[in-house]
Structure formats: structure tokens, C-alpha cells
C-alpha positions in Angstrom: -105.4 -105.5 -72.2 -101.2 -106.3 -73.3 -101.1 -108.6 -75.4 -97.8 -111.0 -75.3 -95.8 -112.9 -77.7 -94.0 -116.2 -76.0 -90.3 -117.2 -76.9 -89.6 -120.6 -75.7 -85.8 -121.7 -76.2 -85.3 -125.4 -75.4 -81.2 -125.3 -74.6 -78.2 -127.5 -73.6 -79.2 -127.6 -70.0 -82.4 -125.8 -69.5 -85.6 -124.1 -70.9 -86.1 -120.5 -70.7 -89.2 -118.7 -71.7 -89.4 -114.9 -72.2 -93.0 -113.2 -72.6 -93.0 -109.4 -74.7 -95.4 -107.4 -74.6 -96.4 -105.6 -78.2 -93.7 -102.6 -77.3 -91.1 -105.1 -76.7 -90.2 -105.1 -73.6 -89.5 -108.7 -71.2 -92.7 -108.3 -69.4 -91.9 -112.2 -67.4 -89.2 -115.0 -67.8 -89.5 -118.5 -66.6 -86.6 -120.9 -66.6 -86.5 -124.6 -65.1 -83.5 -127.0 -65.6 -83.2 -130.8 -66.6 -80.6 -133.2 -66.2 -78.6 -135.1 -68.8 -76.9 -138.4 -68.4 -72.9 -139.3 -68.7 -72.2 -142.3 -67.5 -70.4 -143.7 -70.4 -67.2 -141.9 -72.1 -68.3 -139.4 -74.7 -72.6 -139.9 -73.5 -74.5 -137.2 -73.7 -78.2 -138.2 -73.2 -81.5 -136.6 -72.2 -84.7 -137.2 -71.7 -87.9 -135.5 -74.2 -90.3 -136.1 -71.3 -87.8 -133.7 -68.9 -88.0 -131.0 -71.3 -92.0 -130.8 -71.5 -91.6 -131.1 -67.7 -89.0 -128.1 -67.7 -91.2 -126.3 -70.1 -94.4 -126.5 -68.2 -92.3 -125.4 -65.1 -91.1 -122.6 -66.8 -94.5 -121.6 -67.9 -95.6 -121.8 -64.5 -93.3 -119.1 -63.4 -94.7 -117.0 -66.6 -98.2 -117.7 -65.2 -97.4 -116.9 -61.1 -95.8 -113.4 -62.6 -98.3 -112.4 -65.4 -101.4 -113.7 -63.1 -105.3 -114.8 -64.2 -105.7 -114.9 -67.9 -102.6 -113.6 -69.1 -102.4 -117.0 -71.3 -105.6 -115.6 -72.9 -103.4 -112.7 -74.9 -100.8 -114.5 -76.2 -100.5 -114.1 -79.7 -98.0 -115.9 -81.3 -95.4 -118.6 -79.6 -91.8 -118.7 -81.1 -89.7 -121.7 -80.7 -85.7 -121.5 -80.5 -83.4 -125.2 -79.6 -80.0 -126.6 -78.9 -78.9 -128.4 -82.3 -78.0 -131.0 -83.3 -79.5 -132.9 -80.8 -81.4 -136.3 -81.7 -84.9 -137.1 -81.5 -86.3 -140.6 -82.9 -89.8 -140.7 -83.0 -91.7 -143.9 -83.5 -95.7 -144.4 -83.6 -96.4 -143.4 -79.9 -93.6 -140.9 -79.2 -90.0 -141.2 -78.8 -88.1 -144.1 -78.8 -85.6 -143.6 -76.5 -83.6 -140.8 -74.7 -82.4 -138.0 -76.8 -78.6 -137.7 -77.9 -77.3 -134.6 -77.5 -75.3 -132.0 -79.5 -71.8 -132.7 -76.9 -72.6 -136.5 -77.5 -69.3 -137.3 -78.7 -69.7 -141.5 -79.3 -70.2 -140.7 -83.0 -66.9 -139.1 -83.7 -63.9 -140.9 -84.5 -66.6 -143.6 -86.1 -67.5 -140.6 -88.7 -64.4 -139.1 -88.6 -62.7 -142.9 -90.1 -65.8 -142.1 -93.0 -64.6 -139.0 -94.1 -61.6 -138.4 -96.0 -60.2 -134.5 -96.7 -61.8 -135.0 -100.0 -65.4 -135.7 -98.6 -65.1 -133.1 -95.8 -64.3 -130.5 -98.3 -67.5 -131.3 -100.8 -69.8 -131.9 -97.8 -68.8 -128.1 -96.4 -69.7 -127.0 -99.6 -72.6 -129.2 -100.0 -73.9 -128.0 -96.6 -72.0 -125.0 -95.0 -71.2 -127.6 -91.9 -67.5 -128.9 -91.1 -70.1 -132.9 -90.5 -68.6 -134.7 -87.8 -70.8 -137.1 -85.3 -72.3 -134.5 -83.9 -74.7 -134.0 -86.7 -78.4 -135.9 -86.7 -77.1 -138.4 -89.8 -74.3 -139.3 -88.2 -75.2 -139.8 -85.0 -78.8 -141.8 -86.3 -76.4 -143.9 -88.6 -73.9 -145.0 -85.4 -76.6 -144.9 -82.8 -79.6 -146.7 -84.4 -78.6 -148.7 -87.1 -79.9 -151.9 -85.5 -82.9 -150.3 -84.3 -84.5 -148.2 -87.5 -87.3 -150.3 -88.1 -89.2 -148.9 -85.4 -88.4 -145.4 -86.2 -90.8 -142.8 -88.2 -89.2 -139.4 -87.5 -85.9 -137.9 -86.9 -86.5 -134.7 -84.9 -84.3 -131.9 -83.9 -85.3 -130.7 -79.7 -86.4 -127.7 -80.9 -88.5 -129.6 -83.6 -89.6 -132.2 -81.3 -91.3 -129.0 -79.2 -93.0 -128.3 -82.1 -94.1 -131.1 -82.6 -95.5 -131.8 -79.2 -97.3 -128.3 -79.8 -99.1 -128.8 -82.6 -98.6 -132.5 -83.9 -96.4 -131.3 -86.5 -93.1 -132.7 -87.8 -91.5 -129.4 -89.1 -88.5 -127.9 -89.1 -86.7 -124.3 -90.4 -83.5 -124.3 -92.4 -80.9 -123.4 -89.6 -81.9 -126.3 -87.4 -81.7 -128.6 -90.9 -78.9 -127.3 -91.1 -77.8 -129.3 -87.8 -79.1 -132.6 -89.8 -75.9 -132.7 -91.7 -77.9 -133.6 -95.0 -79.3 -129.8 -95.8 -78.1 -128.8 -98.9 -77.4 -124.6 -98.5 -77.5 -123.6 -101.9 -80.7 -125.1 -102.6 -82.5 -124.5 -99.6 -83.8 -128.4 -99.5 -82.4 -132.0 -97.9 -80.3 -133.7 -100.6 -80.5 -137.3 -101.7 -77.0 -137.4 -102.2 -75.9 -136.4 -98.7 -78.5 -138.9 -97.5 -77.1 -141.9 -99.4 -73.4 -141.4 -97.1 -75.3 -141.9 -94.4 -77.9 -144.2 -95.4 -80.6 -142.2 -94.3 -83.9 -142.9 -95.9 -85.2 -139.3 -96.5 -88.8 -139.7 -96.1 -87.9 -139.7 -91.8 -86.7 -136.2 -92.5 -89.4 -133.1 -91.2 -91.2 -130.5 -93.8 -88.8 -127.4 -93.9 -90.4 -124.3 -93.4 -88.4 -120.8 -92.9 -88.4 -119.7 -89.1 -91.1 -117.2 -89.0 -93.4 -119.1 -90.6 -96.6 -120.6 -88.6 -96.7 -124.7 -88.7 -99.9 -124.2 -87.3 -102.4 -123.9 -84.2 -101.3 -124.7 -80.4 -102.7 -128.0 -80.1 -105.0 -129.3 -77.3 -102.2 -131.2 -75.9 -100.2 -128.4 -76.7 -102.0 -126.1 -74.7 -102.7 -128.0 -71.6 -98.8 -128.1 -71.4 -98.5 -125.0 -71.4 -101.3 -123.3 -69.2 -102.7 -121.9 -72.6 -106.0 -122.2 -74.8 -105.7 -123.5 -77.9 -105.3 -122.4 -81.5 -102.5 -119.5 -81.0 -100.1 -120.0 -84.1 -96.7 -121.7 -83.5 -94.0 -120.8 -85.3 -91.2 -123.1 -86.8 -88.6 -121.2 -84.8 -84.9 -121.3 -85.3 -81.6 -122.7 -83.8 -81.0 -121.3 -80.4 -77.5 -119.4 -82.0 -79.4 -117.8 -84.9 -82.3 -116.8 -82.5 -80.0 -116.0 -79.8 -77.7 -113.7 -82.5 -81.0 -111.9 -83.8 -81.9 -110.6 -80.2 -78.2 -109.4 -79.8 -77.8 -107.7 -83.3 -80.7 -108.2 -85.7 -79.0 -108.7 -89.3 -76.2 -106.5 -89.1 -72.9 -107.2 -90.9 -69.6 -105.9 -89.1 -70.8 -106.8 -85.3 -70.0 -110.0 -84.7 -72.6 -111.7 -81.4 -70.6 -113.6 -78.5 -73.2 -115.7 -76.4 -71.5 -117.1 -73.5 -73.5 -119.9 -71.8 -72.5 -123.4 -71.0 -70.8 -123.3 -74.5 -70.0 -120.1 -76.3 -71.5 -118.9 -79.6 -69.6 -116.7 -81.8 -71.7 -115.3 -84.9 -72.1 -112.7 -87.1 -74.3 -112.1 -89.8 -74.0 -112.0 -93.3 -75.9 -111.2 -96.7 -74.3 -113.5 -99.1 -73.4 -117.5 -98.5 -70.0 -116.9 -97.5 -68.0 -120.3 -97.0 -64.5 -120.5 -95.6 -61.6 -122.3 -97.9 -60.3 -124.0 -94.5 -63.7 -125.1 -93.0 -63.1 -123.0 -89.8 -67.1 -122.1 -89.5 -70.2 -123.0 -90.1 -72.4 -121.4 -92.3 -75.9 -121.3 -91.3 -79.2 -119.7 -92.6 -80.2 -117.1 -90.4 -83.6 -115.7 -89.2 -84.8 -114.7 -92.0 -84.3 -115.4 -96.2 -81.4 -114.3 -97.8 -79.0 -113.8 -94.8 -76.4 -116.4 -93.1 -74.5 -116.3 -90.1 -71.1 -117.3 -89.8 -70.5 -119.6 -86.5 -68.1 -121.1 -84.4 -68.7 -122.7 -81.2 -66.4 -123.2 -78.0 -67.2 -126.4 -75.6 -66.5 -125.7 -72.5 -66.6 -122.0 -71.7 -69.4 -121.9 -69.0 -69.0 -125.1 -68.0 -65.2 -124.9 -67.4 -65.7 -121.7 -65.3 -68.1 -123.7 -62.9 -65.6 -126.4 -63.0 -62.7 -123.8 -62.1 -64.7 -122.3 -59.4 -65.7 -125.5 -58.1 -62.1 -126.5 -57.9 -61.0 -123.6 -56.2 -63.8 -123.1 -53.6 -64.4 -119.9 -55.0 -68.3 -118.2 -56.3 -68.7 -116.9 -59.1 -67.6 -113.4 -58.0 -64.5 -114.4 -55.9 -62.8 -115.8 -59.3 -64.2 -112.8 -61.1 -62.1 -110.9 -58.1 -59.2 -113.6 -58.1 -58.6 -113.2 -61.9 -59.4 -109.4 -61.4 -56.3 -109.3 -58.7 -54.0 -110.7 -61.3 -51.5 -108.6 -63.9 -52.6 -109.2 -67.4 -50.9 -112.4 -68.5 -51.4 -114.2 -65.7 -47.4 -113.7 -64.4 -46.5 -115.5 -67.7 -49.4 -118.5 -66.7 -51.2 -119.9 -69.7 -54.1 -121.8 -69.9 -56.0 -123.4 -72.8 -59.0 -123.9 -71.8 -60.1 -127.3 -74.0 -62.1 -128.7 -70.9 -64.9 -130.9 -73.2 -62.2 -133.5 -75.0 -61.4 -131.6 -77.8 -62.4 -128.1 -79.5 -64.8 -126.8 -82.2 -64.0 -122.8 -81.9 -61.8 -122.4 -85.0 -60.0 -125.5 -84.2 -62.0 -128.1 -84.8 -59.8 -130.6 -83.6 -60.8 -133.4 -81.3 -57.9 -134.3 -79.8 -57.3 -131.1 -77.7 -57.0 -130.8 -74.5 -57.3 -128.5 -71.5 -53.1 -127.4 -70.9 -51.2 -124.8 -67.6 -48.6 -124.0 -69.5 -45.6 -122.1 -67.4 -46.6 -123.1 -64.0 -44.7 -122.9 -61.2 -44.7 -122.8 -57.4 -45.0 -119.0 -57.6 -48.1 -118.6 -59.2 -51.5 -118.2 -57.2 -55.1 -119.2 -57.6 -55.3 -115.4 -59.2 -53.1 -116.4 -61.8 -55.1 -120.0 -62.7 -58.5 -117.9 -62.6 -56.8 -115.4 -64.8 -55.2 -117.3 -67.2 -58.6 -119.4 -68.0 -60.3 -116.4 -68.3 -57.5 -115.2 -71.0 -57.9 -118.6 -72.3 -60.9 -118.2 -73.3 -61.3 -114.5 -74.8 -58.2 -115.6 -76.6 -60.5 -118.3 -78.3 -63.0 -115.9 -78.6 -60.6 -113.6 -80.6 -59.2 -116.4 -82.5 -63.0 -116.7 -84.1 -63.5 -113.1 -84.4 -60.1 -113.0 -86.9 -61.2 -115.6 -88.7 -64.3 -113.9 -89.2 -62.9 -110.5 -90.0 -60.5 -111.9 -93.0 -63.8 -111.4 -95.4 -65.7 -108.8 -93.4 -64.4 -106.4 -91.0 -65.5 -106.4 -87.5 -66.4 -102.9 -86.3 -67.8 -104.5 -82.7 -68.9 -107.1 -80.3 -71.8 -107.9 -78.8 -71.6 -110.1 -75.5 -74.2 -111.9 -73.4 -73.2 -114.0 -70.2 -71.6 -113.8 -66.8 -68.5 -111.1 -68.4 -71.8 -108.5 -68.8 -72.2 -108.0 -64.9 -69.5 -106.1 -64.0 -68.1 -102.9 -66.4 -64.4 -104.1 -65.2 -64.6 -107.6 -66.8 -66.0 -105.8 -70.4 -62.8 -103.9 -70.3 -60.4 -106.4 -69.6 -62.4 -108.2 -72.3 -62.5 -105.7 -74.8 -58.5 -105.5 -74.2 -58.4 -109.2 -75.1 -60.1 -109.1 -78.0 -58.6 -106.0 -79.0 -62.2 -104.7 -80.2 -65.1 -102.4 -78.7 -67.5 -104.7 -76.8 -71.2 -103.9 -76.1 -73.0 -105.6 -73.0 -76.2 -107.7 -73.2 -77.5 -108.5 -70.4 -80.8 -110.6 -70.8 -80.1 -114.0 -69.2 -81.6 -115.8 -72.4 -81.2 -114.1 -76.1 -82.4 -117.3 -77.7 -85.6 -116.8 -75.9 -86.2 -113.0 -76.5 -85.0 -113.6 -80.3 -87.5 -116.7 -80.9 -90.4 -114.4 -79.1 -89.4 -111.1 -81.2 -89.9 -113.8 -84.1 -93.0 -114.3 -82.8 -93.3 -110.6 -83.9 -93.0 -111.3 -87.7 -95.5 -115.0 -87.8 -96.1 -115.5 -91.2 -94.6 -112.0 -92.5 -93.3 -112.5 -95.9 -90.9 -109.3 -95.4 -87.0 -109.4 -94.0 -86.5 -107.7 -90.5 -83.1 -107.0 -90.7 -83.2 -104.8 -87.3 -85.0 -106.3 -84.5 -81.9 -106.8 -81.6 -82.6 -105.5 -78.2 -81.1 -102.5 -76.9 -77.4 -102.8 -75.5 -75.2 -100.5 -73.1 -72.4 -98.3 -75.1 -69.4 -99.4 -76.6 -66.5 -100.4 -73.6 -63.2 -99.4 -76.0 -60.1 -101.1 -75.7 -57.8 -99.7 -73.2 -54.7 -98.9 -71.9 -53.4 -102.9 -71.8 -54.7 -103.3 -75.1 -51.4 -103.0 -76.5 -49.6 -105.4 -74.5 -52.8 -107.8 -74.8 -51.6 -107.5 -78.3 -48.2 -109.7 -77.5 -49.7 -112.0 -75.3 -52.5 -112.9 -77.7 -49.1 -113.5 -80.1 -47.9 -115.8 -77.5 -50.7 -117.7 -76.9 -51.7 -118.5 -80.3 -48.1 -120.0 -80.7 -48.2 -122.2 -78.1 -51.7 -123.6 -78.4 -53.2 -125.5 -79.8 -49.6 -126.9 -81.0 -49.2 -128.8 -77.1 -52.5 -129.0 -76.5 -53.0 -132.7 -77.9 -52.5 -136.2 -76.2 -49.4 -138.3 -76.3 -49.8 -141.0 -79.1 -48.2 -144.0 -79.9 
């Protein structure tokens, strides 16, 4: 009889569940969708009783593939999450709706808080460039009048596990996302507590990502079709599970996951800050190693938005860009869609800009130039990245994977050999190859997926080179808002 291990990743817009059997191979995915609310400038807001809904979907479509009993040979459940996204739990559940990551209320309110001087001893405190998207931050702006009532500050992913086995419990790459993690020491910090008066004892355990919290739950289980007492792992953040499927812990190949946002990360063996602040630094999957990340906005969500704007599917813009000469007949387009950028940026003030526009240029050239836009963001992470470490490839997961023409106008763009991976959810299959290792006190430093061969760059490489150049020259210098 297989045997399976689960990977449940609870992300920015949906949940996505990926069942391995003991050989490794996807033997069923489930995926189910839930909303989140923006009515208000800057809101980001969901609901922790649509994501046990979109979870038990999900499972369903495990359950209709796998058939009878197959819930009877899971062995292990491995949890991955969209960070930082907030989660206050009183006595009887959560208090309210959750704020998400790409809540952006919080920031110019932290921002006034934080002089250079602070930014630069909290990066090195925590490997994070803390802005109001972090759990601190956003509890200190968001429930100041209300923390009475609250016991527990939860991460999503962590408020999964908790709803699976009772447990408040986190890993260090989602406390990481809590903006009060100190890296070095592998612990929260009193100190980075006090700035934002947050009482430490509403923080979860920390336990590393492979390690089992506990038993699923009867709760637990009946929300997930399963019986009880298979162990549930800690899990990770859904970029450090995702960038385990795509690479294990490989230094030199650097893991682009294009979703509704795009992770960039690589993976390192030493805690490796930058002087400027341009990344994150994160503890990865397993002890010892860190991954390097920087994060783009609006990368799927501003292709829908393009194709949406131009009547066009997702292959007819593909085509459209396709139809047009590299550089977009001198069209360029920065592609800061979300009201400001992280990337390498971190700046938010940016905006999206068309820069050279003109009655000449088509629909080709717009779908084009966003789609430079973006790989040109892309790059400008990847050379951060390779000042300390070179970058001997990339890895890619999202909608560029589908078609062998788009990997080699991307590899052209980012001047790099690119690698396609083409499962639909890497944080998934990562949390569930976790699964693999519960309670294993050794480092896996190899357990990525297979990926196609290496696209080279090619022949427009070299002018790619010179339009790159051009790009980065213009942007992100009239990319901001008039002020007074």
C-alpha cells in the first residue's frame, strides 16, 4: 500500500496541497481559493475561517483523486505559509480578520519610527529591512486599543498549525516575518520587543521546520478527511519551502518563484547580511543555512491586470509580447503596480511608469515592455545577489515555464542560464518533501525536484545587455510621485 506525505502551503491567495508518495513523485494536488478584502487604501484583510474552508476543499480534491482510505497512509503533514501575515488569537479563536503581508496601513506610521540609525541595527539584529509589514509592527498600529483581549500572535502558517494540533508554534523563518527574531541567536529578543511594545509572552514556541509540534488533532483531522495522530510538522515560510523544492541548499543557483508576487532566493551557508539592506536574510529549511530574499509586488498580479486591460488571455499577451523586437521599440515600463516596491528597492513611493510612449507603439510593445519590466527587476536582485556569491543559474517556477520561447527571452534578460520548474505549487511539494525529514536531526542539503536543462542565453543576449543599462538608469529615478 503507498504511503503519502502531505504538503499543505497556505499562500497569498489560495491553498495548495501536494500528496508524495515515498519515491517522491506528486501522486495528487488540491488547490481552492479565498478572497481577501480592500476596501480601504492600503487594506489587505482575510478571513482564518476561509482558509480552513479552502484547506478542506483542497483536501477534498486529494481525497476524490487518491480514493477510499488513502488518508489512512499519510505519514507525516508539512506545513508552508504566506508571511508576515497576522493572526490574533484570543480564548475562543481569532479575534478578527487576518492582516495580510501586502497590508500596507502600517507603513509610513513605522516608517516615521525608524530612523537610518534604527533600520541599520534592526537589519543586523534581525536579517529583515522592518517596515509595517512585519507582525510587531502591524499588532502595535493595528491593535493597540484592543490587546487586552489578545493571547496569541500567529503567523497563517502558524495559525494552521495550530488549528491542527492545538499548538501555538512556530519555525525560525516564519519568526523571522515577526520582525522581533533575533538571527544570530536563533531566539525572539526583548530588546526588539520593547520598540514595539510587544509583551513577549504572546509570541509562539520556536521550533526548526522539520521538527514535529505534535499529533493531528481530532479537530485537526476531521478537517482534513484524516484520522488522527499523524505528526505535524512546524513547517516553514512558503519562499524557503518553495526555494527547497526548486534547489535544495545549493549555493550559486539562485530560485525565482513567480506567483502573484515573485520570490527571488538563493541559498547560503553562512549569515550573510547586506551593508545596504537590499535583502532579507532568512533561516532556511534546515540548521545552518540562510537564504537570501527579495520580493517583487506585483508581478502576477500586474500580468492579470495587463491582460485584463487589454482583452487579451494569458497566451495572447504571451504572443503579443512575443510579436515585439526586444526593447519594446524603445517602450519602457516599470512595473511598480502594488504602490511602491520591495525587489531590491525597497522604496514605497514607487510607482508603475510607460516611459517613451507614443502613438506608434502597439499593444505588443505595452505587453513587451511589462514583461522586460519585470525580468529586469528580476536581474536587478540576481546582481545584488551575485556581488558576494556568484550565480552560476536560475531556477524559475510560474507562467514564463510553459512555453521554451519565453525561458529564452528570459534567460536573455537576465543574462543567465535558466532552468524550468514546472510544478504549479513549490511551497507545497517543499513543505511535503519536509515532511520527508520529521524529526531528523540531520541536514538535507539536496532534496529539490527535478528541472528541465539549462535554456542559455542567446543571440539578443548582448543587446539585452544595453537595454538592461538603460532601464536601470531611468527607473526607479522617475518612478516616484510628485511632492510638494
Amino acid at each position: 500500500m503507498t504511503t503519502f506525505r502531505l504538503g499543505i502551503d497556505l499562500g497569498t491567495s489560495a491553498v495548495k496541497v501536494v500528496a508524495l508518495d515515498l519515491a517522491g513523485w506528486v501522486a495528487a494536488t488540491g488547490e481552492a481559493a479565498f478572497p481577501t478584502r480592500s476596501d480601504l487604501p492600503g487594506q489587505a484583510e482575510q478571513e482564518p475561517r476561509h482558509w480552513l474552508a479552502a484547506t478542506a476543499a483542497a483536501m477534498a480534491t486529494i481525497g476524490r483523486d487518491l480514493g477510499t482510505g488513502w488518508g489512512e497512509r499519510v505519514s507525516a503533514i508539512g506545513l508552508a505559509g504566506q508571511l508576515p501575515t497576522l493572526v490574533c488569537m484570543g480564548d475562543d479563536g481569532p479575534l478578527g480578520p487576518a492582516i495580510a503581508w501586502t497590508d500596507a496601513r502600517a507603513d509610513a506610521w513605522a516608517g516615521s519610527r525608524l530612523d537610518s540609525k534604527r533600520r541599520d541595527w534592526l537589519y543586523r539584529r534581525t536579517g529583515m529591512p522592518i517596515d509595517g509589514r512585519y507582525l510587531a509592527p502591524m499588532f502595535r498600529f493595528h491593535w493597540q486599543e484592543r490587546r487586552r483581549a489578545v493571547r496569541r500572535i500567529l503567523s497563517a502558517k502558524d495559525f494552521l498549525c495550530h488549528a491542527l494540533t492545538g499548538r501555538a508554534v512556530t519555525d525560525p523563518s516564519t519568526a523571522a516575518g515577526y520582525g522581533v527574531y533575533a538571527i544570530a541567536d536563533g531566539r525572539w529578543d526583548a530588546a526588539l520587543c520593547a520598540i514595539w511594545d510587544l509583551d513577549p509572552t504572546l509570541l509562539p514556541e520556536i521550533q526548526p521546520g522539520h521538527a514535529v509540534v505534535g499529533p493531528l488533532h481530532t479537530a485537526g483531522a476531521r478537517l482534513l478527511g484524516l484520522q488522527e495522530g499523524i505528526p505535524v510538522l512546524a513547517g516553514t515560510a512558503d519562499s524557503v519551502a518553495g526555494a527547497f523544492a526548486m534547489a535544495g541548499l545549493n549555493s550559486g543557483v539562485v530560485c525565482v518563484a513567480m506567483g502573484s508576487s515573485t520570490i527571488v532566493m538563493d541559498s547560503v551557508a553562512a549569515p550573510l547580511l547586506d551593508g545596504q539592506r537590499r535583502y532579507l536574510l532568512t533561516p532556511h529549511a534546515m540548521e545552518g543555512w540562510f537564504g537570501r530574499e527579495m520580493d517583487l509586488l506585483a508581478t502576477g498580479t500586474g500580468f492579470r491586470w495587463l491582460t485584463t486591460l487589454l482583452g487579451s488571455t494569458d497566451e495572447e499577451l504571451l504572443n503579443r509580447a512575443a510579436a515585439a523586437p526586444p526593447g519594446a521599440n524603445g517602450l519602457f515600463f516599470a512595473p511598480y503596480l502594488a504602490g511602491g516596491e520591495q525587489g531590491a528597492l525597497w522604496d514605497p513611493t514607487l510607482r508603475g511608469t510607460l516611459h517613451g510612449l507614443s502613438l506608434s507603439h502597439t499593444a505588443s510593445d505595452v505587453a513587451r515592455a511589462f514583461i522586460e519590466g519585470v525580468q529586469f527587476e528580476i536581474r536587478r536582485c540576481i546582481d545584488v545577489l551575485s556581488e558576494a556569491a556568484p550565480v552560476r543559474h536560475v531556477v524559475l517556477a510560474g507562467h514564463a515555464t510553459s512555453r521554451r520561447e519565453t525561458l529564452g527571452m528570459v534567460a536573455d534578460m537576465l543574462g543567465r542560464p535558466v532552468k524550468a520548474y514546472e510544478h504549479r505549487s513549490p511551497a507545497a511539494l517543499g513543505a511535503a518533501q519536509l515532511a520527508a525529514l520529521a524529526g531528523s536531526t540531520a541536514a538535507s542539503t539536496d532534496s529539490a525536484t527535478p528541472t528541465h536543462p539549462l535554456v542559455v542565453p542567446g543571440p539578443n543576449a548582448a543587446e539585452y545587455e544595453g537595454i538592461y543599462r538603460r532601464y536601470t538608469s531611468l527607473f526607479p529615478r522617475i518612478a516616484r510621485p510628485e511632492t510638494d
